[in-house]
N, C-alpha and C positions, 0 to 999 in steps of 0.2 A: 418796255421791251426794247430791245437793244434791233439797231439796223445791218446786215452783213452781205456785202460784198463776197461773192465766190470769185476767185482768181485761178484758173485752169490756162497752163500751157499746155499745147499740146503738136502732135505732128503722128498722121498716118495711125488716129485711133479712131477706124471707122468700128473696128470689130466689140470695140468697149465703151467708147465714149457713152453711147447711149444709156447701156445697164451703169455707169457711175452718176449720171446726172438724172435719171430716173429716183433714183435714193437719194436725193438731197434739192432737189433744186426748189420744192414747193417751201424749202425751211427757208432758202438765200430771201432777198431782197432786191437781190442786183446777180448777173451770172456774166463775170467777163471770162472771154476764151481770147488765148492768146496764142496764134499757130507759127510755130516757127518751118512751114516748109512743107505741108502735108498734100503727098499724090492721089491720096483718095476720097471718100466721101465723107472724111475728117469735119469740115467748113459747114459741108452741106444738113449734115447730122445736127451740130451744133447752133445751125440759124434755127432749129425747130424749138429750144430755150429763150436765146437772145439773140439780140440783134446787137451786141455789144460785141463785134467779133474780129480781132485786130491782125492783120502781120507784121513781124516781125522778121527779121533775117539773122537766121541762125550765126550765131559767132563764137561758138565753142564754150558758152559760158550760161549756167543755167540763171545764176544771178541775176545776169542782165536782163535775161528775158522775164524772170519773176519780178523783177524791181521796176520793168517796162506796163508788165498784167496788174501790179498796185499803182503806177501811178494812175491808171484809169478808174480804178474804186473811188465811190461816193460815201460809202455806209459809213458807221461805226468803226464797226469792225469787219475784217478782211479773214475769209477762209482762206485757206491756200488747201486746195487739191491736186493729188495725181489721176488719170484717168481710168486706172486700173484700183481704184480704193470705191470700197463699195458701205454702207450703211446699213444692218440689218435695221427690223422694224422695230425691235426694244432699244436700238441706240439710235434710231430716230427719235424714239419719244425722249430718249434723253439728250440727245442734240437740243428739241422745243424745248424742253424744262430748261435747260441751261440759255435758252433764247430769253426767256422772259423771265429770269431771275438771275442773270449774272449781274454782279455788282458791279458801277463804275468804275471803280479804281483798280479791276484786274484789268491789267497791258497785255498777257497770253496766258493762252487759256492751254494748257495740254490735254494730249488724248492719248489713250493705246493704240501703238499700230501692231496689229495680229497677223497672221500667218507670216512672218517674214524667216522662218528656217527653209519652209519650204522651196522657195529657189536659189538659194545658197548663194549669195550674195556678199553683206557686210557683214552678215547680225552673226550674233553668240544667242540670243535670246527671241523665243519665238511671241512675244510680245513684250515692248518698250514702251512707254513716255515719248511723245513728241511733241514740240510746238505748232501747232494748227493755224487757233484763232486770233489776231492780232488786233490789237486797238490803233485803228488809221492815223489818228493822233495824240499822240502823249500828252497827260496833263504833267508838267513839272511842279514837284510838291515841297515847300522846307520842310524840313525835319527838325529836331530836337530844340530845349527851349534855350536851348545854350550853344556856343558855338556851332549856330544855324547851319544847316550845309543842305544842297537842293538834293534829292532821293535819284539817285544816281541808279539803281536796282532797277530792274521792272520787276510789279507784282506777278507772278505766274501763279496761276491753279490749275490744279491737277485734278479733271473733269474722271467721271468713270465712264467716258464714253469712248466704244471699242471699234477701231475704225478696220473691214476689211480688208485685209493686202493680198489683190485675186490678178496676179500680171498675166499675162499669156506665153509669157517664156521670162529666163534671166534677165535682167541688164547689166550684169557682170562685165560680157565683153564689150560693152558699149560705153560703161564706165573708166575701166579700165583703158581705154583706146582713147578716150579722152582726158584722163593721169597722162598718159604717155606724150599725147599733142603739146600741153600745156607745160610738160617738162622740157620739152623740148623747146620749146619757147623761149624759154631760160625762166619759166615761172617757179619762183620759190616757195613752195610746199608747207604752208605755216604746220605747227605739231599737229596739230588736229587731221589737217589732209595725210599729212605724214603717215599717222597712224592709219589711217581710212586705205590709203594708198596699199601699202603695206599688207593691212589686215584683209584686206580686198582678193589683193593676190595667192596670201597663206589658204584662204576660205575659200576661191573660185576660179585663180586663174592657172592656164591652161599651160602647153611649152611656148607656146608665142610670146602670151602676155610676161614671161618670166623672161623668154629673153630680153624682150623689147624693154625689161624695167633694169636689168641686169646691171649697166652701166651706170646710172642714175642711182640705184642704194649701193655700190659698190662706193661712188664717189661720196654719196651721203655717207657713210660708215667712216671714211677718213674727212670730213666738214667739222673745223672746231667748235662751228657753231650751232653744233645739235648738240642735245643733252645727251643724256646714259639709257635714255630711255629711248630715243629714236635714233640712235645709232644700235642700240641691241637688234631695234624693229630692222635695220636696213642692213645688218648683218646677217639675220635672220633667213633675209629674200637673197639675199648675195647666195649664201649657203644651198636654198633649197637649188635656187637656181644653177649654180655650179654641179651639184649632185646630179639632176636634170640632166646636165648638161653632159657628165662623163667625166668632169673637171677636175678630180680628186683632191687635186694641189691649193686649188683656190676654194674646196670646197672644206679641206682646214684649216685655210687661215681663218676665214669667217666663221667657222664654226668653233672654233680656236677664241676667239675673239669676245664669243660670251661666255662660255663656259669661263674664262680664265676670271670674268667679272663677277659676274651672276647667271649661273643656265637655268633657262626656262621649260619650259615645254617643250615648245618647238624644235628647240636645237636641241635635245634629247630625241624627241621622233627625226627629228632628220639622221642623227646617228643608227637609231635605230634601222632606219628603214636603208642605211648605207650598209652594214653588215649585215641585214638580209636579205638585202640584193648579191650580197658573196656568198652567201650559205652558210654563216659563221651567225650559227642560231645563236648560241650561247655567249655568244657579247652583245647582242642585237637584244636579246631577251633584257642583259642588263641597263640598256637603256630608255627600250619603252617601262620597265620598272622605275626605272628616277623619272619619266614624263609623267607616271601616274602617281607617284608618292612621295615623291623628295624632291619636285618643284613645281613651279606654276606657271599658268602659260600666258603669256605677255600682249598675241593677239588672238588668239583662235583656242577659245574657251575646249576643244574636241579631241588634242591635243590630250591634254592633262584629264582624258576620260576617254571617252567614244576611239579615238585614232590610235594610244596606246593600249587599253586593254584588248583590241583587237590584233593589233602588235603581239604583243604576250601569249595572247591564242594560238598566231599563227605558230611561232617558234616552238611553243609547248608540244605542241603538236609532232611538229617536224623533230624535236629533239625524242619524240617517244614518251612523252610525262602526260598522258591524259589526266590524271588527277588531277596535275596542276593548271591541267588547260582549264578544266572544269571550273575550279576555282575562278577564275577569271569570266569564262561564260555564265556564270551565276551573278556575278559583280555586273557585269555588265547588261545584262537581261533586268537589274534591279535598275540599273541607272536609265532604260531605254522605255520601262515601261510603266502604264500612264498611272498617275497619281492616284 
């Protein structure tokens, strides 16, 4: 049976902490907490676990603080949790089964994290694959019997154990605010944050988070050194947010800018929702049509369904076409309801 280290950062989760380490702590081995900054009974909660319980000084990087909470693990392997992730009791028992029968040679272990639509956040999908469980240290292995080369890969498996995602509000604007910090910094956004950044704000953020990013995917969108695919993403946000904004002029260069390429979703609902905002149903309709059937959406899977055929309804409506609205409340009632 394999050893594991729990790694929990945390800050001001007096209201949760408890119900997350109740569902798991009797499977760990070891439970470090690592607080970066907590005013409440965060610390005091968490010495009833362990006494492994560390500060940290918050410095705008979740990283640091996670790579700070592993270098204090002894086990095997290294859980990493959030404080708001909960364990039911059939994915306890499958947490234990996968304790005493993971093989060696998996380096991470994935899991489902579930409910993650519910506070509107990153996700398109209300449960994913994540990487969890970590092997503390790698064994390096040759490969092939010829032209030897060391396995560069880590083995991953993909556990069917379904981790609850039960937060107490968003972390949208806390994310988001922390994109913003970090750009401002002059930190450069590899594709992956890009897209995260991006698809953050299409999915959750508000007229602040849209101005404060404004500048920054405006500059990205003219960067020669972003591909086709992250400069579409930061034309995207330029767009929503000029519309937003009242901005008309700079809300079609950018919007101008994909469509001339490849249009997506998004920048079909953003049309959409610019000529329904003038009462000019009947171009507005023809665009939430091309967001739902004649392209695809780039970050925010709701777009190219849920955001356009609601689109389509409204203007049906408004133009006096019930049949056709119908048509689309029927489409959409099929797509919202449960399997």
């Amino acid at each position: 049976m394999i050893t594991i280290s729990l790694c929990i950062i945390v800050k001001n989760e007096e209201k949760i902490l408890a119900r997350c380490l109740d569902s798991i702590a009797d499977l760990m081995d070891e439970i470090i907490v690592v607080d970066t900054g907590s005013a409440d009974r965060t610390k005091e909660i968490a010495a009833h676990y362990t006494e492994h319980i560390y500060d940290f000084e918050w410095v705008d990087d979740f990283s640091a603080a996670r790579n700070y909470a592993f270098s204090k693990a002894s086990g095997e392997y290294i859980y990493s949790a959030d404080a708001d992730e909960v364990l039911d009791e059939d994915n306890r028992r499958r947490f234990r089964r996968l304790k005493e029968t993971l093989l060696p040679e998996v380096e991470i272990v994935q899991m489902k994290y579930a409910n993650q639509l519910q506070y509107n956040t990153i996700y398109n999908f209300d449960e994913e694959y994540r990487p969890k469980l970590f092997k503390r240290k790698r064994d390096f292995v040759w490969e092939a019997p010829i032209h030897e080369t060391v396995r560069l890969e880590p083995v991953v498996y993909d556990s069917d154990i379904v981790i609850n995602h039960l937060p107490e509000a968003s972390h949208a604007k806390r994310d988001l605010m922390n994109f913003h910090r970090q750009c401002l910094k002059g930190y450069r956004l590899s594709k992956r944050l890009h897209n995260l950044y991006a698809r953050e704000l299409l999915i959750a953020g508000d007229e602040e988070d849209l101005a404060l990013a404004s500048d920054f995917f405006m500059a990205s969108a003219a960067d020669g050194k972003r591909d086709g695919e992250e400069i579409a993403e930061a034309c995207c946000v330029a767009a929503r947010a000029a519309r937003r904004k009242g901005d008309v002029v700079t809300f079609f260069k950018y919007a101008s800018k994909v469509i001339a390429e490849e249009a997506n979703s998004e920048i079909c609902c953003e049309m959409g929702h610019f000529y329904e905002d003038r009462g000019d149903h009947e171009e507005a309709a023809v665009w939430y049509y091309n967001a739902v059937y004649e392209t695809r959406p780039a970050l925010n899977l709701q777009t190219g369904g849920r955001e356009g055929l609601e689109g389509l309804i409204r203007c049906y409506e408004k133009l006096g076409c019930e049949a056709q609205a119908d048509i689309y409340r029927t489409e959409l009632a099929g797509m919202i309801s449960p399997s």
